[in-house]
C-alpha positions as a Markdown table, in Angstrom:
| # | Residue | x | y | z |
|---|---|---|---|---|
| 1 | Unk | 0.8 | -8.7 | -4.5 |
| 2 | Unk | -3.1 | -8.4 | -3.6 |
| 3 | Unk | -3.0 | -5.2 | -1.7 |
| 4 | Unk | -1.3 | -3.0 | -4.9 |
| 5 | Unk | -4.2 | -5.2 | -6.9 |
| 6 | Unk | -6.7 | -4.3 | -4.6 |
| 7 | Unk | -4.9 | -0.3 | -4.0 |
| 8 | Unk | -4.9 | 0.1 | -8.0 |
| 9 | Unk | -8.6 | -0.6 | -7.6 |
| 10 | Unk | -9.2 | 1.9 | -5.2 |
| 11 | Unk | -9.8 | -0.2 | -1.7 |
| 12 | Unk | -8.3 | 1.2 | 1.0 |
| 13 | Unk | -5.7 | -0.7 | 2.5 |
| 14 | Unk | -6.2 | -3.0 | 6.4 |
| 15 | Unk | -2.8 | -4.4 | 6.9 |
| 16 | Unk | -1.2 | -6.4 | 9.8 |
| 17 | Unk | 1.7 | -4.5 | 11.3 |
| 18 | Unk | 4.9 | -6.5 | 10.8 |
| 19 | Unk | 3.6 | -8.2 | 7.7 |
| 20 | Unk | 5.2 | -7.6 | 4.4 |
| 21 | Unk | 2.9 | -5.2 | 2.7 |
| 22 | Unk | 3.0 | -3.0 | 6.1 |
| 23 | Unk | 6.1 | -1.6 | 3.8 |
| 24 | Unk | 3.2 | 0.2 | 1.7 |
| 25 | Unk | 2.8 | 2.9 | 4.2 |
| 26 | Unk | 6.3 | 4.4 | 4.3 |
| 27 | Unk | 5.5 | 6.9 | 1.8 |
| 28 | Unk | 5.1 | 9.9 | 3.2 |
| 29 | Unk | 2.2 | 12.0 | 2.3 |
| 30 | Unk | 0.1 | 8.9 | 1.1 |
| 31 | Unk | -2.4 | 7.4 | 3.8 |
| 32 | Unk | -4.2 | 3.6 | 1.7 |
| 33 | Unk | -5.4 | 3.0 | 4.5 |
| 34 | Unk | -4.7 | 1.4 | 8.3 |
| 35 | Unk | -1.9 | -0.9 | 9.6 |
| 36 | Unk | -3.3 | -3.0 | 12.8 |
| 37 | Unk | -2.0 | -5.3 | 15.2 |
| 38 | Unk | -4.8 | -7.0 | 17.0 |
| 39 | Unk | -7.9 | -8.1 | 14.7 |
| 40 | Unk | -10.0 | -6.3 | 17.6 |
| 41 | Unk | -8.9 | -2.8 | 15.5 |
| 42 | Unk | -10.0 | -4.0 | 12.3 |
| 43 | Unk | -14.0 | -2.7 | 13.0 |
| 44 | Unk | -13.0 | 0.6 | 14.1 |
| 45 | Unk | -10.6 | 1.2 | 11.5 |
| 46 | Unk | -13.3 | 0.0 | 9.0 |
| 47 | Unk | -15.3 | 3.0 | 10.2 |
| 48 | Unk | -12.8 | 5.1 | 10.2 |
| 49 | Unk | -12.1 | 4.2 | 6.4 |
| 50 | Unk | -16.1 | 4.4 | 6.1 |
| 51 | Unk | -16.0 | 8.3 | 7.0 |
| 52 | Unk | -14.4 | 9.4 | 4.2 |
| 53 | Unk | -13.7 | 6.5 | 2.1 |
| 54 | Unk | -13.1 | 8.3 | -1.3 |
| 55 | Unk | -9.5 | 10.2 | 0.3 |
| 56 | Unk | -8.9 | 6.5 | 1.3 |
| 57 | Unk | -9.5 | 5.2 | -2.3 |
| 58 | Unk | -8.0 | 8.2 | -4.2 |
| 59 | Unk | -4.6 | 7.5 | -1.4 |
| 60 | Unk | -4.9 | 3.7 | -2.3 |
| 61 | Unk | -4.7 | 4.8 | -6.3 |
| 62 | Unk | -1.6 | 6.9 | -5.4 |
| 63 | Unk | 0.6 | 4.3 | -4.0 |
| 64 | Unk | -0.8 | 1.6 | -6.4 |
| 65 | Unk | 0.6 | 4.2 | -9.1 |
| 66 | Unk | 4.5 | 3.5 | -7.3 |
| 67 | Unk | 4.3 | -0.3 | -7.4 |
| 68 | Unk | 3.9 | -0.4 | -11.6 |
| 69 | Unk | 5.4 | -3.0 | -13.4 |
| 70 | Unk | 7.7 | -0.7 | -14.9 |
| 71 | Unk | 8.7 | 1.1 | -11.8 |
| 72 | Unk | 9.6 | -2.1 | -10.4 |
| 73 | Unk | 11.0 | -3.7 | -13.6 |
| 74 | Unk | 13.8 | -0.3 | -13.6 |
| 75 | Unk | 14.3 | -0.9 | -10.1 |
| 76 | Unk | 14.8 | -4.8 | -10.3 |
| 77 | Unk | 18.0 | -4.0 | -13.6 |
| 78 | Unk | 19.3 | -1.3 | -11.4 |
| 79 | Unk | 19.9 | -3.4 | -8.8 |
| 80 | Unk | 20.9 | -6.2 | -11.0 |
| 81 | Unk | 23.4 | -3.6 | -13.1 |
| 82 | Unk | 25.0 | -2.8 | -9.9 |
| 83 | Unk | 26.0 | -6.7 | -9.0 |
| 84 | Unk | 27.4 | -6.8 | -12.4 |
| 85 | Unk | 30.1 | -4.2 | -11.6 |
């Protein structure tokens, strides 16, 4: 997953709308960054980011910090537990 590499990092987050990672902006409360769905946005939205890029990186650190290996690992044997009953 290159965006949480690149979230845990601290780089805020350009998505495409409708693309797998756009999931990475459900969380309430935590902004990484833009989704887009024309590359046209993608300049604007870079200055946008460029304005106050450290509350971008400190967001992009936050959701990088729900995407852990052990967050997901507990997830994946829940789910896996509850096809075993």
């Amino acid at each position: 997953m290159p965006a949480i590499e690149a979230a845990s990092q601290g780089l805020p987050l350009l998505i495409r709308k409708g693309t797998a990672p756009d999931d990475f902006f459900k969380h309430k409360g935590i902004k990484p960054g833009f989704l887009f769905k024309d590359l046209e946005e993608i300049p604007s939205l870079i200055e946008e980011i460029a304005k106050d890029y450290d509350y971008y990186s400190e967001q992009a650190n936050k959701l990088a910090k729900l995407y852990t290996f052990d967050i997901y690992k507990n997830n994946l044997l829940k789910i896996l537990n509850e096809y075993k009953k």
